[in-house]
N, C-alpha and C positions, 0 to 999 in steps of 0.2 A: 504494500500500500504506500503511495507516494504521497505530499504535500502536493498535489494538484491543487490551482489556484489559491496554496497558501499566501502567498507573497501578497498576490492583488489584496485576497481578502485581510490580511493584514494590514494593506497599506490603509485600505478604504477603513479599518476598522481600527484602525494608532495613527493616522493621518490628522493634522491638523485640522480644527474648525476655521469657519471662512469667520473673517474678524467681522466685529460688531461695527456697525455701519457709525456707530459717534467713537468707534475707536480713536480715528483721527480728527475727530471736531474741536480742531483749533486752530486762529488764525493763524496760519505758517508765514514764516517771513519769507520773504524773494529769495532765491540766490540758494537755496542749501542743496547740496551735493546727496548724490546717491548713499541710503543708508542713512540720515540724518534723525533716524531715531531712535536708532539701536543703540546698546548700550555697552559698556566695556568688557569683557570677558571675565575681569581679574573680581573676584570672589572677596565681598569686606566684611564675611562672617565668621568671628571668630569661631578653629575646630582644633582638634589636637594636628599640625598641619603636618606631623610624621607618620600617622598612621597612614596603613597602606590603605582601605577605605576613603582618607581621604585624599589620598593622591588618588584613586578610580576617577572621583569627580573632577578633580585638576584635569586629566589626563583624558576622559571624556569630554568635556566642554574643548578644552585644546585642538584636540581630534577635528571635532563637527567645526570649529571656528577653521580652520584649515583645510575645511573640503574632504577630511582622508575618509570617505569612510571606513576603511579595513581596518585602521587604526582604533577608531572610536568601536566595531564591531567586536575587537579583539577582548573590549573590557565585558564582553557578553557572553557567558556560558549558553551557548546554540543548543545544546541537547539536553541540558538541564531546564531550558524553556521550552523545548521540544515535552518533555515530558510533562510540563503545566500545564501544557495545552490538549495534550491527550488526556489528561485525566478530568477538565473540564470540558469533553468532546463528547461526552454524554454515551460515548463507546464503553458499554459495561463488562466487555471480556476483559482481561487480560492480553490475549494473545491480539486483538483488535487494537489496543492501545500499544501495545509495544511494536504491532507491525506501525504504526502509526508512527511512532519513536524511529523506529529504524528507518522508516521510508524519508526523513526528513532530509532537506539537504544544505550543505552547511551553510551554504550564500547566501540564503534567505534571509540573514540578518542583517549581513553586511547591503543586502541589496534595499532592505529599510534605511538604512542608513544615511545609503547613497540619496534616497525619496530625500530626507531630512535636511543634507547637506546641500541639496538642489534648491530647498526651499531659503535656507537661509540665504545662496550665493545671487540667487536670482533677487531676493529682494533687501540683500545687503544689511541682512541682517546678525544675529549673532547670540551665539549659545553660551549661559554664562552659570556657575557653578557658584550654591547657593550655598548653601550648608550640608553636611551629614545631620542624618536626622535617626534617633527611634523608634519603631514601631513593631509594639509587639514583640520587643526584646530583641527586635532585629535589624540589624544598622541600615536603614537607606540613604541614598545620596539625592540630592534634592538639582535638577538640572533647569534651567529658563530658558527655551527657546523663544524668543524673542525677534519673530518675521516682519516687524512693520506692518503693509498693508495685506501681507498676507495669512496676518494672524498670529495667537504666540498660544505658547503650550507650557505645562510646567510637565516633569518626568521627573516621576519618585523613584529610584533602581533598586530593586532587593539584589542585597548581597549578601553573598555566601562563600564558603571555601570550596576550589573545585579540589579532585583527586589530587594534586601537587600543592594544593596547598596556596593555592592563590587567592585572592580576592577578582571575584567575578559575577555580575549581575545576571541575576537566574531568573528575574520578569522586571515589568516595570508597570507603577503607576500610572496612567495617562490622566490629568486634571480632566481635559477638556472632554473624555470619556465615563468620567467618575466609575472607573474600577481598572482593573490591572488587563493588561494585554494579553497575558492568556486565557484569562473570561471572556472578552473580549473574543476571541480568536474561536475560541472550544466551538462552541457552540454553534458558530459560523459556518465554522470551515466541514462541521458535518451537515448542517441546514443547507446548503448550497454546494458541495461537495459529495456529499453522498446520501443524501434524504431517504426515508425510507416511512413506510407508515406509521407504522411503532415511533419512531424517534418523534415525529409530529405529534401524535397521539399523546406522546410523554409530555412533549412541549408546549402543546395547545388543550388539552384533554379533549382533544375533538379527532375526530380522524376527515381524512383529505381525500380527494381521489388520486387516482394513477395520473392524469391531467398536470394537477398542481404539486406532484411529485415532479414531472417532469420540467414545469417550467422552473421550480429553483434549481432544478442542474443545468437549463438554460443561464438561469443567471450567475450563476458562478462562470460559464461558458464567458459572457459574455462582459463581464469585469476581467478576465486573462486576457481580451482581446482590446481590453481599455475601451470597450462601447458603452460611455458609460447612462447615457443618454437612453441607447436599448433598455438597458437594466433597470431604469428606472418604469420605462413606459412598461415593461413584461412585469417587474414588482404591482403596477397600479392593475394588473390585470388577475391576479391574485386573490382569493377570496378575502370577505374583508376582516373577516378574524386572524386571517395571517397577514396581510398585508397591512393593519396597522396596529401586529403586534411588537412591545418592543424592539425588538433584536432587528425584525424587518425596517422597521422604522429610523432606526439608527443607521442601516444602508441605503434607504432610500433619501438620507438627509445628506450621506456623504456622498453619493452617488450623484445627485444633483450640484453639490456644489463643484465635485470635481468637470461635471458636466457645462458647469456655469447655469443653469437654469433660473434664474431665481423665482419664479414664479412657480415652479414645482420643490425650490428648495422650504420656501415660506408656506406652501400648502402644506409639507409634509413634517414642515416645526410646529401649523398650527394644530395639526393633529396629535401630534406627540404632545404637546401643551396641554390641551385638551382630555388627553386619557393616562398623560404622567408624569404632569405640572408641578405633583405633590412630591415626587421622585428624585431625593437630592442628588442619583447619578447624572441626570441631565438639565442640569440646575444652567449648568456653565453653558449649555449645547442652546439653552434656548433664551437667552441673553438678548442674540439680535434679532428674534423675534420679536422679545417683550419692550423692545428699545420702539420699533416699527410701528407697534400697537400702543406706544405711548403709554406703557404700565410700570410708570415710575418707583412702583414699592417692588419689584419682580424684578427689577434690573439690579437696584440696589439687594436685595436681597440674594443675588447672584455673585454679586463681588462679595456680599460677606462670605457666601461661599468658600471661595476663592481662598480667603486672606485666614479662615478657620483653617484651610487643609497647610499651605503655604506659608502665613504670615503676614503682615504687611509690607509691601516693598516698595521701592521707586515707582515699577510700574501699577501696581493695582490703583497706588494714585494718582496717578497720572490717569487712569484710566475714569477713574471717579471722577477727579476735575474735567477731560473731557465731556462728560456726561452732564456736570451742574451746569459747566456753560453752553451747551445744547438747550439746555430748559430755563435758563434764565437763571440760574443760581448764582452768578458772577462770584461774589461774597466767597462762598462755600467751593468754590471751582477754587479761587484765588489760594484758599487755605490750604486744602489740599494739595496743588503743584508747589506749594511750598513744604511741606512736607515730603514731598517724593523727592524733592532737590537737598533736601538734606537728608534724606535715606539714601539718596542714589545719587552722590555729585555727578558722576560721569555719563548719566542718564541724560541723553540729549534731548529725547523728546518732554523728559520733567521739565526741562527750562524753556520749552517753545510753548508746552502748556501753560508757563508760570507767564512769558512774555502774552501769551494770548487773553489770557484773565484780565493782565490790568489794562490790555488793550478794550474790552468790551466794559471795562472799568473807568476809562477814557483819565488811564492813571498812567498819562505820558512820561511822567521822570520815572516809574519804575518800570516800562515798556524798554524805554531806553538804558536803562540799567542791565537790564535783563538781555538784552541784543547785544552788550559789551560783554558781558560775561562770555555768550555762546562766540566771540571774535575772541574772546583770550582761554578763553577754556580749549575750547574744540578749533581754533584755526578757521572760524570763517570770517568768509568777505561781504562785507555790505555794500551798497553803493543807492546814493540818494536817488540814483534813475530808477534803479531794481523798486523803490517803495513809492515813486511816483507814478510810475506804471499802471499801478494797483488800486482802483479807487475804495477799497476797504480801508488803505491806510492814507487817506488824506490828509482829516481830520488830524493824524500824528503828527506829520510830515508839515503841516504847519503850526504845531505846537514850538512852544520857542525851547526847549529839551531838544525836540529833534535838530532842530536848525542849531545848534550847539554841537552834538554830535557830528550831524552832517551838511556841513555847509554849503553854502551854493559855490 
């Protein structure tokens, strides 16, 4: 038994969420270069910085900020994951799960990886290593993917001692999945890999016909051929106890987005809303929905989410600030980017959020304060054309602060 369309349905299943539409609601200055709101790789929480757990997280964030995938895949026990996922594969033999273990193949990690390192390079983003953390008496390593427009993820590692004695991640948390990658994975990769009545019947307490057996092995079929647009229109055709149950529903969300749809991505968050809104796994997943629908307590309730599993960081408020000055909160946006700029100095986008607040605060001397920093902190260029261009910043631009800074 081989990992047939493991990989895809991994990807589509540990694959980043599409970022929340007021992720970036904030007046951006002119002029800023590719990447301008990622943040620095280097790690400012204190941990024991000799143990070899926490050199895993040094050494993976490293990795992904460097494009290698092989490198960052090497801090991954492949078959010690291989077998979390057979035993969350709802396969009750024995000999079904370990052919299951044996059929897997080792690149399959490295080749998520590679997804991962694709996302950060193309949107100039960057992976950055948080802390080692406890849980359940068992050291995880807490990692920040931080994609800019195309979304960000936190990834918890469990680790563990392989056979030599090394330190090596045997699953991982995915935030934006709310559970671990082989939950994630199990369940999937039998649903759309090898369906069978029984396994439905276990899953749905319903039984299916020969029909709707056949069309989830179309769609595992047709996510290994990257269709992903198919996949979604063959899910919508589905009965509707299985098509908007969980598990289905969490492919037809990623499914869409990797498809770009949005109007089948938003129908199928509004149903997942709808039947498991109360479900703090998908708490994180339906964010830009509840952003969309204007449901202010649902959003915020999302970032507490967030900041319960993770902490609070540069970014979670950064993310908060964008969100209050979306809604008028100026005040409270203000506070916030001020807090993330001192949780996260090297956080570029905390200080365009922080420049953006007292801009819709029409709080020019600290606009331009704020615009000196990101020219002495981070190396940028301003130039009084780049902000005259722009009729959102008029108003600054003939503020006598601006004309101080940037003269005619």
């Amino acid at each position: 038994m081989r990992f047939v369309g493991l990989l895809v349905i991994l990807m589509g299943c540990c694959s980043w969420s599409a970022p929340p539409a007021w992720a970036g609601h904030t007046v951006t200055p002119p002029g800023l270069p590719p990447g301008w709101g990622a943040s620095s790789s280097k790690s400012d929480i204190e941990n024991d910085t000799a143990s070899p757990v926490y050199k895993l997280g040094v050494g993976m964030a490293n990795a992904l900020n460097k494009g290698d995938a092989q490198a960052a895949a090497h801090f991954v026990n492949a078959r010690a994951l291989a077998k979390r996922v057979a035993e969350e594969s709802m396969y009750t033999g024995a000999e079904q799960q370990r052919a299951l273990v044996n059929g897997y193949d080792s690149r399959f990690v490295q080749q998520i990886f590679e997804s991962y390192c694709a996302t950060l390079q193309r949107s100039h983003g960057s992976a950055k290593f948080m802390r080692v953390v406890m849980h359940a008496g068992q050291p995880r390593v807490l990692v920040r993917l931080d994609g800019g427009s195309e979304g960000l993820d936190y990834l918890e590692f469990l680790v563990d001692q392989d056979d030599s004695g090394e330190y090596r991640a045997i699953d991982w948390y995915q935030l934006t999945r709310g559970r671990l990658a082989s939950q994630s994975l199990g369940a999937m990769v039998r649903l759309t890999n090898d369906p069978d009545q029984s396994l439905l019947h276990r899953l749905f307490a319903m039984s299916f016909n020969a029909e709707t057996v056949e069309k989830l092995r179309q769609v595992g079929a047709l996510e290994g051929q990257g269709k992903y647009a198919e996949s979604v229109a063959l899910m919508n055709q589905l009965p509707p106890e299985l098509a908007d149950s969980l598990e289905v529903l969490r492919l037809r969300v990623a499914d869409a987005s990797h498809a770009k749809d949005d109007a089948e991505y938003y129908r199928a968050l509004g149903i997942l809303a709808r039947k498991y809104g109360d479900d703090p796994s998908v708490a994180v997943l339906l964010m830009d929905y509840y952003v969309k629908e204007k449901q202010v307590d649902k959003v915020q309730t999302g970032l507490t989410i967030i900041e319960n599993r993770v902490g609070s960081d540069g970014l979670t408020n950064t993310l908060r600030s964008n969100f209050c000055q979306q809604t008028g909160a100026y005040d409270q946006g203000v506070a916030y980017a001020r807090k993330a700029v001192e949780l996260e100095p090297d956080l570029r986008r905390a200080w365009v959020a922080l420049a953006s607040g007292y801009l819709l605060q029409k709080n020019y001397p600290q606009v331009v304060a704020t615009y000196r920093t990101l020219q002495t902190r981070f190396g940028l260029i301003f130039t009084r054309k780049q902000f005259e261009s722009n009729p959102r910043f008029g108003p600054l631009v003939q503020s006598d602060a601006f004309k101080k800074w940037l003269p005619q």
